[in-house]
Each structure stands twice: as structure tokens, then as C-alpha cells.
C-alpha positions as CSV (number, residue, x, y, z in Angstrom):
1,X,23.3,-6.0,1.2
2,X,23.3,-9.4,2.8
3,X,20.9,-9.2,6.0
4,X,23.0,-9.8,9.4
5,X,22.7,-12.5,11.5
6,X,21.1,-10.7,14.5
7,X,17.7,-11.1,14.7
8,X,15.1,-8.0,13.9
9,X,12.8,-8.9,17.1
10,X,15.7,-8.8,19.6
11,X,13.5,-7.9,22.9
12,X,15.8,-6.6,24.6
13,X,16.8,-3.6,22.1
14,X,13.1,-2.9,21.7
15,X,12.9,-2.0,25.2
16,X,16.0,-0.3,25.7
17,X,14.4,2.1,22.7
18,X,10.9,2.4,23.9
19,X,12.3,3.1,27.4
20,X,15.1,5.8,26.1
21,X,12.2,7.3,24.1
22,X,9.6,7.6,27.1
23,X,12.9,9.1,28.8
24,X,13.8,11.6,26.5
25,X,10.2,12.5,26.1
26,X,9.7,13.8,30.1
27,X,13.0,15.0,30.1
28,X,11.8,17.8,27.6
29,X,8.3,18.8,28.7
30,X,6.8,21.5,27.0
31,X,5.4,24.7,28.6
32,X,1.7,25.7,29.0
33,X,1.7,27.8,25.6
34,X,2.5,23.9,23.9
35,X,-0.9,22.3,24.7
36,X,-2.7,20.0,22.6
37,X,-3.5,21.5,19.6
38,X,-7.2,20.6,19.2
39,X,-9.2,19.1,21.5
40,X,-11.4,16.9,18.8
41,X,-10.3,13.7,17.4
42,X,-9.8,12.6,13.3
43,X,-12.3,10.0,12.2
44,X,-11.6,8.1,9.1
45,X,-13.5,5.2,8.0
46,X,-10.8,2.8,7.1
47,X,-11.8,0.5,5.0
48,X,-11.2,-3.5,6.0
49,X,-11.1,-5.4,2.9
50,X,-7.4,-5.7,2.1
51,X,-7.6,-4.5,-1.4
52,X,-9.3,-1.4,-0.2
53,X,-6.7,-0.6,2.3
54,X,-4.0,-0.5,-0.8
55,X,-2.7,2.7,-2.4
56,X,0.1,3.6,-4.9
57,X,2.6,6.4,-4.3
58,X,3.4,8.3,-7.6
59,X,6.9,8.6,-6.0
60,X,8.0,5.6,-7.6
61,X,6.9,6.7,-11.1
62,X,8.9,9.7,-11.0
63,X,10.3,8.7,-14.4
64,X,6.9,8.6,-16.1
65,X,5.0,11.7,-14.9
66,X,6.0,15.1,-15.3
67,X,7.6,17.0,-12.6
68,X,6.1,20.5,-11.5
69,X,6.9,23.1,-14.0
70,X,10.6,24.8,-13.2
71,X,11.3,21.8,-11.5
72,X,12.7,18.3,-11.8
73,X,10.6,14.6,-10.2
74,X,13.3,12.5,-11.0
75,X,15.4,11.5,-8.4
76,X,17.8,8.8,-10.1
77,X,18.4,8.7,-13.9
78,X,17.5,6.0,-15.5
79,X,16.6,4.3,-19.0
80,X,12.9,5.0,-18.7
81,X,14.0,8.6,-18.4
82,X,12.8,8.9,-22.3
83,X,9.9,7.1,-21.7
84,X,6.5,8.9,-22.1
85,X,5.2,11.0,-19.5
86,X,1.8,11.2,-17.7
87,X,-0.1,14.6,-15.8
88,X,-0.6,13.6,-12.6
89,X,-4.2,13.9,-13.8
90,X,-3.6,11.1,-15.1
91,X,-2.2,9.2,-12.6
92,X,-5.0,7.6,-10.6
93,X,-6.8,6.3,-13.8
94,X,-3.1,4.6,-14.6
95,X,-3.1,3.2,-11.7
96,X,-7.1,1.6,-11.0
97,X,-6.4,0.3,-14.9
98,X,-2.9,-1.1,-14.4
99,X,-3.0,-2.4,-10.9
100,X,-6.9,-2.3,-9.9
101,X,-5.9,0.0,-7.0
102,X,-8.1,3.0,-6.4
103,X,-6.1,5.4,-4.1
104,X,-2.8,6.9,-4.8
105,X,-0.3,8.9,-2.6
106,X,0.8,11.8,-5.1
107,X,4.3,13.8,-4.1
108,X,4.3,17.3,-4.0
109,X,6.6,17.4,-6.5
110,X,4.1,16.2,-9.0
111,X,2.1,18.9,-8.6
112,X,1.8,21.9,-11.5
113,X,0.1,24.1,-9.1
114,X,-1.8,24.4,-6.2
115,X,-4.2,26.9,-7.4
116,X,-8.2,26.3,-7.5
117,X,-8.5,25.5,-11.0
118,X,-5.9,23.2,-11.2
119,X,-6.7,21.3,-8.0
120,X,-10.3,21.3,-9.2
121,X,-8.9,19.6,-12.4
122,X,-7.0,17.4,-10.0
123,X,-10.3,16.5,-7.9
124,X,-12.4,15.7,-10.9
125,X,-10.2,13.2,-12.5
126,X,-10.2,11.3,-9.7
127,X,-13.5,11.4,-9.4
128,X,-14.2,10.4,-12.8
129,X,-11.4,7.6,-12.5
130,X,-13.5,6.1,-9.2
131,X,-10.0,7.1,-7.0
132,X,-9.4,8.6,-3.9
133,X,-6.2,10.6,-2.4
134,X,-5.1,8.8,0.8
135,X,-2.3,11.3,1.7
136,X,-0.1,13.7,0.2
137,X,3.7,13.3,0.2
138,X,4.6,17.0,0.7
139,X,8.5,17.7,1.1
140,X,9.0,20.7,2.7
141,X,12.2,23.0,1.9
142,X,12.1,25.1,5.4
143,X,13.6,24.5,8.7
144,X,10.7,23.9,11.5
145,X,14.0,24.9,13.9
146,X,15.9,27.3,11.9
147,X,17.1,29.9,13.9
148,X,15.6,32.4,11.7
149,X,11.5,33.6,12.7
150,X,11.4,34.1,9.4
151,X,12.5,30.7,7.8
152,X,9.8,29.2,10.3
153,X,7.3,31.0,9.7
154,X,7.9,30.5,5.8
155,X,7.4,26.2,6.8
156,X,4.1,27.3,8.3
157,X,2.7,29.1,5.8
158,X,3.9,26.2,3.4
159,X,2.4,23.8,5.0
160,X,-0.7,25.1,5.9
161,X,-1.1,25.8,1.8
162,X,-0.5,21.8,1.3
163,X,-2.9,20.9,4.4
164,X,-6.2,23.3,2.5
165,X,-5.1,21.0,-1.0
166,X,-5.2,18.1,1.0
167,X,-8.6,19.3,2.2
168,X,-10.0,20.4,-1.4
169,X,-8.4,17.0,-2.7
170,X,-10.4,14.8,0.2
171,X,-7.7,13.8,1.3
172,X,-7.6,13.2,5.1
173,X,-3.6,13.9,5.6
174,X,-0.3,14.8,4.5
175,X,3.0,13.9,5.1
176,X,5.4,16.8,5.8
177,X,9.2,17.3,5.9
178,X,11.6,18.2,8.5
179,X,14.3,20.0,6.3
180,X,17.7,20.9,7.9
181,X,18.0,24.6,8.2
182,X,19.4,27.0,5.6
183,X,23.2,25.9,5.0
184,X,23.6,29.6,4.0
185,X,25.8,31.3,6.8
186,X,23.4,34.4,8.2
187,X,25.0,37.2,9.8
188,X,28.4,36.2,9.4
189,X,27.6,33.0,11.6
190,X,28.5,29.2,10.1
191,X,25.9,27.6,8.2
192,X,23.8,25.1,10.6
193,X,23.4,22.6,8.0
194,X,23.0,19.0,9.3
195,X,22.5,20.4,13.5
196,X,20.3,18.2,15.1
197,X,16.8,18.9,15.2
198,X,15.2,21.2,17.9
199,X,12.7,19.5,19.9
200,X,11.0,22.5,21.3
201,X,11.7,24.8,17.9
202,X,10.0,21.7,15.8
203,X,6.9,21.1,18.3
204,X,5.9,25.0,18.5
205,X,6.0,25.2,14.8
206,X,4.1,21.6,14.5
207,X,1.7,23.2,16.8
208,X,0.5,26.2,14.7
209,X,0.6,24.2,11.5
210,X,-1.5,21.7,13.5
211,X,-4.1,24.3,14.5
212,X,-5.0,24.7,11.2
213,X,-4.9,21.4,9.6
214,X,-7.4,20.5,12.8
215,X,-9.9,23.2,11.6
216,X,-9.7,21.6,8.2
217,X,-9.8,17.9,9.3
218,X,-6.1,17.0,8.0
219,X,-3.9,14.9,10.0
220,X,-0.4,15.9,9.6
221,X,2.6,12.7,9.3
222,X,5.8,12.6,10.1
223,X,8.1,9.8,8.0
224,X,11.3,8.0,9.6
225,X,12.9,9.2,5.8
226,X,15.9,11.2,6.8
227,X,18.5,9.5,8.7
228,X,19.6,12.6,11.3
229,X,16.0,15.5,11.3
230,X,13.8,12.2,11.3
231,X,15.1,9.5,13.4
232,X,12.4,7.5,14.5
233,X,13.5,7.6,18.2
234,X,13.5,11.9,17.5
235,X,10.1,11.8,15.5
236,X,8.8,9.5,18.5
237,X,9.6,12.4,21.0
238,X,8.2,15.2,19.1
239,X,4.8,13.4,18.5
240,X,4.4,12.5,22.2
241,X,5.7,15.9,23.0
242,X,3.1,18.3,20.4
243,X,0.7,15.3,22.3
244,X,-1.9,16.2,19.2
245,X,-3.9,13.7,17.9
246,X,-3.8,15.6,14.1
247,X,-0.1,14.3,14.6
248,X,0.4,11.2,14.2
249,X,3.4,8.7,12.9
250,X,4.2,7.2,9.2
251,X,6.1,4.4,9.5
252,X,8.6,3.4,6.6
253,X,9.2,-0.5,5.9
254,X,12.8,0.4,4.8
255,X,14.0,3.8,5.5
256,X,15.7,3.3,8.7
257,X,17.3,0.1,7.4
258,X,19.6,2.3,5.4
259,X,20.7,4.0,8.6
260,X,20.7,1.5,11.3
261,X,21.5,-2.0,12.2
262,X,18.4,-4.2,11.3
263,X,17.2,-4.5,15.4
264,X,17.6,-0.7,16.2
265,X,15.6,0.0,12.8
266,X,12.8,-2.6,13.8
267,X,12.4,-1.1,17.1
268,X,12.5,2.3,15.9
269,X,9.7,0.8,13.2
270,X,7.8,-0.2,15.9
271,X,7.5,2.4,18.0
272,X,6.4,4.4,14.6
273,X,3.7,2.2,14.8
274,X,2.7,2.7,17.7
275,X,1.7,6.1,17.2
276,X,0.5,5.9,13.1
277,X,-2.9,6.1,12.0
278,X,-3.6,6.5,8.7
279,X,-1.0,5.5,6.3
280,X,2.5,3.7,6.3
281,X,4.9,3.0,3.4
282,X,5.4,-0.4,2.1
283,X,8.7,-1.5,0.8
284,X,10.6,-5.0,0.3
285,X,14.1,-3.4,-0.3
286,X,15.9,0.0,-0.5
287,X,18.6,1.2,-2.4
288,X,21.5,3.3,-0.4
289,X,23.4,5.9,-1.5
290,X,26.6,4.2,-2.1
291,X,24.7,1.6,-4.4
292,X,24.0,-1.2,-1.8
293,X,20.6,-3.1,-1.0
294,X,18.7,-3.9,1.9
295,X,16.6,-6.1,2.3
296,X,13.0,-5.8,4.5
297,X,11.6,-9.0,6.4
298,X,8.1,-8.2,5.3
299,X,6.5,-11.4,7.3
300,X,8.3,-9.6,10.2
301,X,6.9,-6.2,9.8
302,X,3.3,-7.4,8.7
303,X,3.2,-9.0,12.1
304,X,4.0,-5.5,14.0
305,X,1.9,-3.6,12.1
306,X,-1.0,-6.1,13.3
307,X,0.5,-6.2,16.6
308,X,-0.2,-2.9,17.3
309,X,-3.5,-2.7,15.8
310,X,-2.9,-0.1,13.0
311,X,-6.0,0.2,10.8
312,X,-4.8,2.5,8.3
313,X,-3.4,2.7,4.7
314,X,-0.9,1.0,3.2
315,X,1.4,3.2,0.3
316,X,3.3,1.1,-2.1
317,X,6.4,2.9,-2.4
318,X,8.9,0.7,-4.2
319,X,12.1,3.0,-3.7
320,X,15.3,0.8,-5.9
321,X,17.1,0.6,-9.6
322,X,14.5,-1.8,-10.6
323,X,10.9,-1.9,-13.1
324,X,8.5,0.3,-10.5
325,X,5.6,-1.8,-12.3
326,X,6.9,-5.2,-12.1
327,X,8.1,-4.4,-8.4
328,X,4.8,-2.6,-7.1
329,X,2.6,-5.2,-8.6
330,X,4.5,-7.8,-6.1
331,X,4.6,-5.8,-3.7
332,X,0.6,-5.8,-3.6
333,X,0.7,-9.2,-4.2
334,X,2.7,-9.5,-0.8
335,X,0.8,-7.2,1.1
336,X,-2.5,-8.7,0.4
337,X,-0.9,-12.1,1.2
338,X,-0.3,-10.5,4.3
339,X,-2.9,-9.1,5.1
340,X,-5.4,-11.5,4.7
């Protein structure tokens, strides 16, 4: 999709979101029982060489490395489908010897298992491959606002298994989901499916999921990935609301392009920022549903993310119909052009 003519650091727009945000925010002040999770701080040596500072998602790669067993990794068919497949074993060693990279973001649903042996399996091959995991993409299937206790309390328990991998793994976060509730109808009431998200529901949940994942040093992210339960204006008010430095922001080059006009998406990128700390997704273009491309102005969000001093990791996540290899070796090239 041909870029429009407005420009992506309209001022003015900025504002207006920043200032609607902060609005928002103290309109929906939490009560006593939603303090800050933890009182300590996470403390992750980022490195500062540029190189060091680059992982690779196995997102991309979906095509090449089995799914989880019972379960299917690929989200688009295409003419790699028949291509040889890789454990995710087998993935960080892939990816120092292809792209002399030595951190990867694995997806959840790359995962056989999460049980010890297998993440002990998990832990020594990257070891033995030099690697490190930076974060874990985990997508969550339940609603942190479903009306049901139960459905809740089903997200917490699922996250809090992903947070002690993460943990067992080294890794020093995750990124978790906020899934629309159950479009099943319950009680002979109309499936909620696609009802906005639940700002005090999301943040109690957040809260006790957080409690946990401070005990076992894990910073939990939150993506700008769906376009309606992770809005980056939304995602902004629920991380200022929980107020919990173990929750923290994951800013998408090109999510929100796919939902927004280029200035509203820039802002909303922005303000992501503003609140990230240890990882964000790097991406030059994304594919929409209805086949169409858009197109990121990487010179434009390099110079926010150094505007607002973020020090963290940077995921190559090449998310269109093209080579994932051809496309995530440039899109390292850029980022270290970028960077330095």
C-alpha cells in the first residue's frame, strides 16, 4: 500500500494522543487493592554494541520449524511449507550460524512442552550454541476480562506457567496476549466476542500474574498486535494504570500501521516507547489481511526509539509473503545502520 501524503511526525496528533491517554488514564483510577505490584525494580544489563542488542523471532520461520505437537505454527501457507523442518532446539544454533545473531525470541507456539526435561533440553542447546533467550512470545487463548472467574483465572495460571519457563530459560521476559473473551454464548447470554477490553478486569488480572513473574524476575510485555484488545492508546492506559515496573510496553514497527492512519500509528508507537524496556519488534513492512502492504519509515522510527532513550532489544520479526531469510538478513543490515 502506497504510504499517504500526511507526514508520520505530525505534532499536533502526537499530543492530542499523549494528552487523551494521560486523560483516560485518571479518569479510571484504580482502588487501593490495585497497588503496585512489587516494590523492586528489573535490572537487565543491556548490552551496547549494536550487534549484541539484535535477536531473531522464530515467528517468522514458522514454515521451517515444527509446531507444538497437536498443533499447527503456520500462520499463512506457503511454498516453503514442504521445506525441511527444525526443533526449536535447533533454532538458536540456525540462527548464530546463518545470521551471526546470538539471541532469539521463540513463540509459544514452537514449544513441544513446557515440562523440565524438555526445557532443560531447550536451555542446554542454547547454551551449547553460545545463545541467549531475550523474550518469549507467549499467545495467550484466555480473556484477562472475560466475565467468567473462571476463564481468568485459567489466563493466570497460563501465564504464570510461561513466566517460571521464561525463568528456567534465562530469559528476563515474556510477551503475553490479551485474547477477546470466549465467543461461546454462557448462560443463554450472546457471545462477547470482539467487546472492548476491560480496563479494571485486565489490570487486576495483570496484577496477580505480575506478582509472580516479580518473585521470579520476569518482566511481563504487552504488544500493540491486535487492532481492538491491544490498541496502543488502550495498552498505554493499562500500563500506567497496574503502574508496575514488571509491566512494561513492546512496541511493534508495523502493527498498528495495518489499523491506523500512518500519524495516529506513529503516535501510538511512540507513546509504546515511552513505556518499553526490554525488547521491541522490528519490521520494514506488513502484510494485511485483505493482501495489501504497508510500508514502515524505519529512519523515522529509529529516531523515536533513540528519542526516548530505550536501551533494550531489538526482535527481527519480518511479518509478509516474502523469503524470511533474505528479508531478516536486511532487516539487520538496517537496524545496525541505524543504530550505529
Amino acid at each position: 500500500m502506497e504510504r499517504t501524503e500526511r507526514k508520520p511526525g505530525n505534532v499536533k496528533t502526537r499530543r492530542q494522543f499523549l494528552s487523551q491517554s494521560a486523560m483516560l488514564a485518571a479518569g479510571a483510577l484504580l482502588s487501593s487493592s490495585r497497588a503496585t505490584a512489587n516494590s523492586t525494580q528489573p535490572s537487565v544489563a543491556f548490552p551496547t554494541n549494536p550487534r549484541d542488542r539484535l535477536a531473531v523471532a522464530s515467528y517468522p520461520f514458522r514454515d521451517f520449524i515444527l509446531p507444538a505437537e497437536g498443533g499447527s505454527a503456520s500462520a499463512s501457507a506457503s511454498s516453503s511449507s514442504t521445506a525441511p523442518k527444525m526443533e526449536l532446539t535447533e533454532f538458536a544454533a540456525h540462527v548464530k550460524s546463518r545470521f551471526n545473531i546470538n539471541k532469539i525470541e521463540p513463540w509459544s507456539s514452537h514449544f513441544r512442552a513446557l515440562e523440565p526435561k524438555y526445557l532443560e533440553d531447550l536451555r542446554t542447546a542454547l547454551d551449547t550454541a553460545k545463545s541467549a533467550v531475550v523474550n518469549i512470545a507467549f499467545d495467550g487463548r484466555h480473556s484477562f476480562y472475560a466475565a467468567d472467574p473462571a476463564e481468568r483465572e485459567r489466563a493466570v495460571a497460563d501465564n504464570k506457567r510461561w513466566v517460571d519457563a521464561a525463568a528456567t530459560l534465562g530469559s528476563p521476559s515474556i510477551r503475553t496476549h490479551i485474547a477477546s473473551p470466549d465467543n461461546q454464548p454462557r448462560d443463554n447470554q450472546p457471545p462477547d466476542l470482539g467487546r472492548s477490553p476491560d480496563l479494571g478486569q485486565c489490570a487486576d488480572t495483570l496484577l496477580r500474574i505480575l506478582e509472580h513473574a516479580a518473585k521470579r524476575n520476569v518482566v511481563i510485555h504487552l504488544e500493540n498486535d491486535d487492532g481492538v484488545t491491544e490498541d496502543p492508546a488502550f495498552l498505554v492506559r493499562l500500563i500506567e494504570t497496574v503502574n508496575s515496573p514488571w509491566l512494561r510496553g513492546l512496541p511493534d514497527f508495523g502493527n498498528s500501521l495495518m489499523h491506523k492512519a500512518p500519524e495516529d500509528a506513529y503516535a501510538g508507537l511512540e507513546a509504546m516507547f515511552n513505556h518499553a524496556y526490554g525488547i521491541c519488534h522490528v519490521k520494514q513492512s506488513e502484510a494485511t489481511e485483505k493482501g495489501a502492504n504497508v510500508q514502515v519509515d524505519l529512519p523515522y522510527v529509529f529516531a523515536i526509539l533513540k528519542r526516548t532513550g530505550f536501551r533494550g532489544y531489538l526482535s527481527m520479526e519480518y511479518d509478509n509473503s516474502g523469503d524470511p531469510y533474505k528479508e531478516t538478513e536486511e532487516l539487520i543490515a538496517k537496524s545496525l545502520q541505524f543504530l550505529s
